[in-house]
C-alpha positions as CSV (number, residue, x, y, z in Angstrom):
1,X,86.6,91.6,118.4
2,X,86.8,88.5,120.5
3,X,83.6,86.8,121.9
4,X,83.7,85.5,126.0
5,X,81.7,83.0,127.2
6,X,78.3,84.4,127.8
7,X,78.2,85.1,123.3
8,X,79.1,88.4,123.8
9,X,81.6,90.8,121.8
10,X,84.4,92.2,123.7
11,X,88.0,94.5,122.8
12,X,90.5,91.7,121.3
13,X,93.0,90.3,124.1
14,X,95.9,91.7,124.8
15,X,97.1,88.9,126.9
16,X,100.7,90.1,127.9
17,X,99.8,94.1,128.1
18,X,102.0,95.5,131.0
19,X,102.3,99.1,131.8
20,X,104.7,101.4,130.0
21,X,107.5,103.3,131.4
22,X,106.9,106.9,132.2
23,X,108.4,109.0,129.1
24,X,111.1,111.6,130.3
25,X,112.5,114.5,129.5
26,X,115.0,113.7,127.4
27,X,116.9,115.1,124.4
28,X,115.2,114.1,120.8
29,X,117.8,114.8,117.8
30,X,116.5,115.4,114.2
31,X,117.2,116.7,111.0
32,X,115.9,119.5,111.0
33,X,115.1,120.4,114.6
34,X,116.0,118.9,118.6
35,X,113.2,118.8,121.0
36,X,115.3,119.4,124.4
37,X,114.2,119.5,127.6
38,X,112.6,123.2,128.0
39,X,114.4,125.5,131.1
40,X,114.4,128.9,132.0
41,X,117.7,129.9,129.6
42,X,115.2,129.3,126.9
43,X,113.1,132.1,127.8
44,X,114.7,135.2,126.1
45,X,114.6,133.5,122.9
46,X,111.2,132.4,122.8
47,X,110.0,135.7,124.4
48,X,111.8,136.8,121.0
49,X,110.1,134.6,118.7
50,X,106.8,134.8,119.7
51,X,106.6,138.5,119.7
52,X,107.4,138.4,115.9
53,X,103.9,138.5,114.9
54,X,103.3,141.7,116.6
55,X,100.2,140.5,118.4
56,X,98.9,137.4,120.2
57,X,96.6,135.8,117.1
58,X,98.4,132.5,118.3
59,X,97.4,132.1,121.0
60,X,93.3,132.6,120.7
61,X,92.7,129.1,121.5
62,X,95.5,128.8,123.9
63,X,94.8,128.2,127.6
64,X,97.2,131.0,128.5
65,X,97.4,134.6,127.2
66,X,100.8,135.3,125.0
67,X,103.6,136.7,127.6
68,X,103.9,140.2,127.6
69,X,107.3,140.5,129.3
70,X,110.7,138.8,129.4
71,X,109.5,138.3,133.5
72,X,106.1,137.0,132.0
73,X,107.9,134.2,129.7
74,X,109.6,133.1,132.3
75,X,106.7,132.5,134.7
76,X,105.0,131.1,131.7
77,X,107.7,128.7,131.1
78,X,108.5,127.9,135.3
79,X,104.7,126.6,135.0
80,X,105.2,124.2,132.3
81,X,108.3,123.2,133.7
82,X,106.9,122.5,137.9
83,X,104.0,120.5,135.8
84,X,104.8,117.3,136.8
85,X,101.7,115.8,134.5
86,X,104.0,117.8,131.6
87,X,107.1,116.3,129.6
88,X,107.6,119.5,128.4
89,X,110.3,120.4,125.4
90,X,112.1,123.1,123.4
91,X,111.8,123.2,119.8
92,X,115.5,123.8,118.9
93,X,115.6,125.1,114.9
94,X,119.0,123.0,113.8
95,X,120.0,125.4,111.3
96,X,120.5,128.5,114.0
97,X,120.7,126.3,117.2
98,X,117.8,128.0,118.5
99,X,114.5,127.8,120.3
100,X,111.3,128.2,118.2
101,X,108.4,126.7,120.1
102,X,107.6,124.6,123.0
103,X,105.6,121.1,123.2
104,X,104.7,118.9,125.5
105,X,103.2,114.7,126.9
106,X,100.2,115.7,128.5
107,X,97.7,113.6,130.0
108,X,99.9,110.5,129.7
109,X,98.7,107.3,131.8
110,X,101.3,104.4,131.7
111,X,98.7,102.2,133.0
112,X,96.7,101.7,130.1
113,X,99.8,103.4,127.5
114,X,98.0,106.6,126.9
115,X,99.7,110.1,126.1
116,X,98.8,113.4,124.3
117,X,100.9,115.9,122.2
118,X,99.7,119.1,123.7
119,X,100.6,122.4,124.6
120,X,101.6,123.0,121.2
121,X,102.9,126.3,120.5
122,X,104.9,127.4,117.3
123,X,106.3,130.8,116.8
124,X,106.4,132.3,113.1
125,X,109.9,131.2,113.1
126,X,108.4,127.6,112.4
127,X,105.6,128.4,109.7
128,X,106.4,127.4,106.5
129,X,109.2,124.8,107.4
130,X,109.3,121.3,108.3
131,X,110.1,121.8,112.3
132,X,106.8,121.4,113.2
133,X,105.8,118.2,111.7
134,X,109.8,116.7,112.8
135,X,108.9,118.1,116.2
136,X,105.8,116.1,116.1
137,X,107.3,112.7,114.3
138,X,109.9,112.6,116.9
139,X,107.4,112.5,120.1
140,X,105.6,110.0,118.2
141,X,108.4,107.7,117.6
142,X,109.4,108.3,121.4
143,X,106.0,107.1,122.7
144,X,105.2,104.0,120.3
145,X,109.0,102.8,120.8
146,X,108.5,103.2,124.3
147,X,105.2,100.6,124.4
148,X,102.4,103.1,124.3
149,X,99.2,102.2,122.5
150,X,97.8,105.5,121.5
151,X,98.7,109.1,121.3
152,X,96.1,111.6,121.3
153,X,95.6,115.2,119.8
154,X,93.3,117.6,121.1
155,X,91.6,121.6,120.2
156,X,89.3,123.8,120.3
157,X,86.7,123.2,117.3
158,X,87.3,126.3,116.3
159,X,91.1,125.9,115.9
160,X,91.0,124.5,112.3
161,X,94.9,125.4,111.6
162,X,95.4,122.7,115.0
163,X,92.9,120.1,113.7
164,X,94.8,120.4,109.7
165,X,97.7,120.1,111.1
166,X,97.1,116.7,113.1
167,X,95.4,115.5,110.3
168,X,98.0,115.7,107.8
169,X,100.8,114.7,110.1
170,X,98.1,110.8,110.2
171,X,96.2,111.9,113.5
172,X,92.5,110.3,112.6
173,X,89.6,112.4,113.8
174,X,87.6,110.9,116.1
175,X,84.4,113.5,117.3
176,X,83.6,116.9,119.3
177,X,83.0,117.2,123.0
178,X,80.9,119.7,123.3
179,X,81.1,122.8,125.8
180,X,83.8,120.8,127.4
181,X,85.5,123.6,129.1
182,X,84.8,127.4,129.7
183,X,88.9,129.1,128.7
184,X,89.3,132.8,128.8
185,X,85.9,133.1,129.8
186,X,84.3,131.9,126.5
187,X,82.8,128.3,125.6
188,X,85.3,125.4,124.4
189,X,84.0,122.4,122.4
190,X,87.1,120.2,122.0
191,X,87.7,118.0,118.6
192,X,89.8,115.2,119.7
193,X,92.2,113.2,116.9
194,X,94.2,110.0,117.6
195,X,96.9,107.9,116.1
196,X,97.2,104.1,117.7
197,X,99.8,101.7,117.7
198,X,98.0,99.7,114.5
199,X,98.4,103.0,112.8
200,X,101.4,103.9,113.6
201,X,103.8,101.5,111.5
202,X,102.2,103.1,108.1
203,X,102.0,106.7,109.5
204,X,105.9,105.8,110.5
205,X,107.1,104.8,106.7
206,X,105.7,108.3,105.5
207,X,107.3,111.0,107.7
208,X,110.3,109.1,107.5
209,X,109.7,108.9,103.9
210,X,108.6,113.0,103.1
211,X,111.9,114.2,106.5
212,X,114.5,112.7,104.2
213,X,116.9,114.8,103.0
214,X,116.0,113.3,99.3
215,X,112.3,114.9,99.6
216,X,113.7,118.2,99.7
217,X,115.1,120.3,97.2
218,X,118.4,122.8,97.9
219,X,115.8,125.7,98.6
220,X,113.9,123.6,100.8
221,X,110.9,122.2,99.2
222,X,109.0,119.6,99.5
223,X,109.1,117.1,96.4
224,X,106.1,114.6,97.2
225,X,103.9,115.4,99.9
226,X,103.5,114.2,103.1
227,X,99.6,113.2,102.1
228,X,100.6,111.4,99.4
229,X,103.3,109.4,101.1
230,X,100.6,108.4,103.8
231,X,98.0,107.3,101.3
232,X,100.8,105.3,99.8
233,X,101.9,103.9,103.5
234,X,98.3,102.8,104.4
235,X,97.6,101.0,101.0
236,X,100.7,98.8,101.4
237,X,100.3,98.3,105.2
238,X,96.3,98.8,106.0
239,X,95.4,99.5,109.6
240,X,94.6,95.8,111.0
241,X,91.4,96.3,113.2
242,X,91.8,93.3,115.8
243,X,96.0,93.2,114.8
């Protein structure tokens, strides 16, 4: 904290803060997946994926209903992609070139370097491998190398697979706010999660650390997990409060 003149406490100074750029859509390459800029020649394949499951358990705490129809993908995808308040990306599995999911930036203000990973929306294809977390790793090292200060994670309360899944990745929560939206006609308390730029140097170390190709085995699993790599991270590089 800094102190002004008057005695009181204030946020520390960030003397040269200048807004960051806007992020783009723009190809992200990994090892184990690419996030690519999401179009409309995605939608067969994704229609395709997310009707594995049979049924639309999924998407419950979505804010859209699980496309019914090849025409219904599309319109579902056109949406995301006219967003302009959306970055909005493909989940491309590297191992059979294909789409698996679609992410997004939401909510992102370059004023003040604010952005959220939202929109998240796996198919099956994706449980049980380490897309998801990659997918994740690599929007976070777009938005801190870019100059933003915080990147935010938000779901429904009830959405405990969402809120486990930020957790683990280093997202800290942070509170509820409560009946904070009416979706599909029933009551939404939100849980909201963060990681900030402080955070993010330790949080970087350990999915670096548990992606590499030496934390896998030649079937594909894991050899030190990704909690223990974090709790390993933050000891050697503890979160500096005022930086």
């Amino acid at each position: 904290m800094s102190v002004n003149q008057y005695g009181q406490q204030t946020g520390f100074d960030l003397p040269d803060w200048q807004p960051v750029p806007r992020l783009v859509r723009s190809t992200l390459h990994g090892r184990f997946c690419d996030l690519v800029p999401l179009t409309l020649d995605h939608s067969e394949a994704l229609f395709a994926a997310y009707s594995l499951n049979g049924d639309d358990r999924d998407w419950t705490w979505l804010g859209t209903v699980m496309p019914r129809s090849l025409p219904e993908m599309s319109a579902w995808i056109t949406d995301k992609i006219q967003d302009e308040s959306l970055v909005s990306w493909a989940v491309i599995d590297a191992r059979t070139e294909m789409p698996v999911g679609v992410v997004c930036f939401a909510e992102t203000d370059t004023v003040h370097g604010l952005t959220e990973v939202g929109h998240v929306t796996w198919s099956p294809l994706m449980q049980r491998t380490a897309i998801g977390t990659e997918a994740v790793f690599l929007m976070l090292n777009y938005a801190f190398s870019t100059g933003y200060r915080r990147v935010a994670w938000r779901c429904d309360s009830l959405n405990q697979a969402s809120r486990r899944a930020a957790e683990r990745i280093g997202f800290t929560y942070e509170g509820r706010f409560r009946q904070a939206m009416v979706r599909k006609q029933r009551n939404r308390d939100t849980d909201w999660l963060s990681i900030i730029d402080a955070e993010w140097p330790a949080i970087n170390i350990a999915l670096r650390a548990w992606l590499a190709e030496d934390n896998f085995t030649a079937e594909g699993e894991q050899k030190v997990k990704l909690d223990a790599l974090l709790r390993s991270a933050r000891e050697s590089a503890p979160y500096a409060e005022n930086q």
